[in-house]
C-alpha positions in Angstrom: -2.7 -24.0 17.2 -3.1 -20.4 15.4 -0.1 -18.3 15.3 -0.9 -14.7 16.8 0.4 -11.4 17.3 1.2 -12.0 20.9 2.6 -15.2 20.9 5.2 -14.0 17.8 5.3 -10.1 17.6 8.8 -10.0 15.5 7.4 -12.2 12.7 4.1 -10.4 12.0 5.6 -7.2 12.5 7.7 -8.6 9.4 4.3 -9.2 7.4 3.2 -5.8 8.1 6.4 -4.5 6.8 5.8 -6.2 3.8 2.2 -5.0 3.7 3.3 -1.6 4.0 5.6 -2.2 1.0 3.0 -3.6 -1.3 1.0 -0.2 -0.4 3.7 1.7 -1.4 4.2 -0.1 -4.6 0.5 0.3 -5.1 0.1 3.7 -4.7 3.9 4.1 -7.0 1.6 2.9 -9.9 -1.6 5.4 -9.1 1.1 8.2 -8.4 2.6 7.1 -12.2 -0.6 7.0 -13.7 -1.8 10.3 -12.2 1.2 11.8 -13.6 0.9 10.1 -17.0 -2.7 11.7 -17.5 -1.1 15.2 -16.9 1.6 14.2 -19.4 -1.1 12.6 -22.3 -3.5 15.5 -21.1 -6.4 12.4 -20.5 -8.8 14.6 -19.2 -11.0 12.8 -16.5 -13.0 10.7 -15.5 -11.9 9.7 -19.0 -9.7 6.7 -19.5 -9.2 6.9 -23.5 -5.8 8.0 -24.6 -2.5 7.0 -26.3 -1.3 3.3 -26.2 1.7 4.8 -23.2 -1.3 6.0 -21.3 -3.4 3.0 -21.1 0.3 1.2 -20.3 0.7 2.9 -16.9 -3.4 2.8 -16.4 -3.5 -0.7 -16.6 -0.3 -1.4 -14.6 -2.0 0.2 -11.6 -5.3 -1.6 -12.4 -3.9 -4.6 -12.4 -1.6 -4.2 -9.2 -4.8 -3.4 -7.5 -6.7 -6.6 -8.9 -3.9 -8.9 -8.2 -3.8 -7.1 -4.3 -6.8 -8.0 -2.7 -5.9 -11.7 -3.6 -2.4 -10.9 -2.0 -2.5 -8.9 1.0 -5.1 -10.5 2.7 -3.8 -14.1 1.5 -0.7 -13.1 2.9 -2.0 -12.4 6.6 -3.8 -15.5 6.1 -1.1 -17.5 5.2 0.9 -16.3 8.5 -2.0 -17.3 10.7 -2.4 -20.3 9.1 1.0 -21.8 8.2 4.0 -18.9 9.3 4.4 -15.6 9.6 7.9 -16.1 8.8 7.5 -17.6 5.8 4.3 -15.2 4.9 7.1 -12.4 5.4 9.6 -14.0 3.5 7.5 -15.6 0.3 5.7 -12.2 0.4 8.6 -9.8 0.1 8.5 -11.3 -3.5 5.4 -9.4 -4.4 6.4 -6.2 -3.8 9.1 -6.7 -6.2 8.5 -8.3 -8.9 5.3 -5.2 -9.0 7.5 -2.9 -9.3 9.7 -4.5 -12.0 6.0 -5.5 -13.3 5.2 -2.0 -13.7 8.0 -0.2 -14.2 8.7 -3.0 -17.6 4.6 -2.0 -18.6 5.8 1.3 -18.6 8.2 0.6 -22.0 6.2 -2.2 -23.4 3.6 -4.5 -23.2 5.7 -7.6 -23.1 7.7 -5.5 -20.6 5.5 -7.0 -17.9 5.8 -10.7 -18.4 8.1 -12.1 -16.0 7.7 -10.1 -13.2 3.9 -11.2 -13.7 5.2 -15.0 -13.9 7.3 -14.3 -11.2 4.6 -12.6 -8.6 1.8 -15.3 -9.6 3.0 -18.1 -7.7 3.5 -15.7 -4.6 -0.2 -15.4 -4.8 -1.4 -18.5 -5.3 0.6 -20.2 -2.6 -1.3 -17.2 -0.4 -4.7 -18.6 -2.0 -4.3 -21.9 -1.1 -2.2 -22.5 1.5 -3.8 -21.3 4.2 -6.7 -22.9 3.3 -5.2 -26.5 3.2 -3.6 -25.4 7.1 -6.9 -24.3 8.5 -8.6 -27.5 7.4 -5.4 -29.5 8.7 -5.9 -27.5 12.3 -9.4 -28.6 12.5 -8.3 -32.5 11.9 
């Protein structure tokens, strides 16, 4: 059996709590980025500028790359195997973004471990839920 909504409100109201903070930490890294054009005067739709530019372009490039494998692997995962544990494994995201981008921000090598840290978040999302949809059709 699926979990749903109905049948466990609390627990995916959880995972959309965590959704909503992996938006917010998403649109932290456009708002720093916006902000860091104005600061290196990048004008747009150009991208070219100083190494500290690029820095906060790319940290909310790549938080958007690695969030269309996360968010909806996340809701997946809850259907699939827990919402609970989609909630709980997922809060990790959020986090280790932020500490992801805010360590790009200084330096490249700033943004190592939180990367290391966050990967496995999204590849338990990836896979998971594939390996309990397969097991609820057995």
């Amino acid at each position: 059996m699926l979990n749903t909504i109905e049948a466990n409100p609390e627990a995916f109201a959880c995972v959309g709590i965590v959704s909503n903070l992996a938006l917010l930490v998403t649109y932290y890294t456009l708002l720093r980025s916006g902000l860091a054009r104005v600061k290196f005067k990048v004008p747009a739709p150009s991208h070219e500028g100083p190494e500290e530019y690029m820095r906060h372009v790319r940290a909310h490039q790549n938080t958007i790359e690695h969030l269309v494998m996360y968010l909806p692997g996340m809701w997946l995962f809850a259907v699939a195997v827990s919402p609970w544990w989609a909630a709980g494994l997922g809060a990790v995201w959020p986090v280790c973004r932020l500490f992801y981008a805010l360590g790009y921000y200084r330096s490249a090598d700033g943004r190592r471990l939180p990367l290391y840290l966050s990967m496995p978040v999204v590849y338990t999302f990836l896979l998971s839920p594939l390996i309990g949809f397969v097991f609820k059709l057995l």
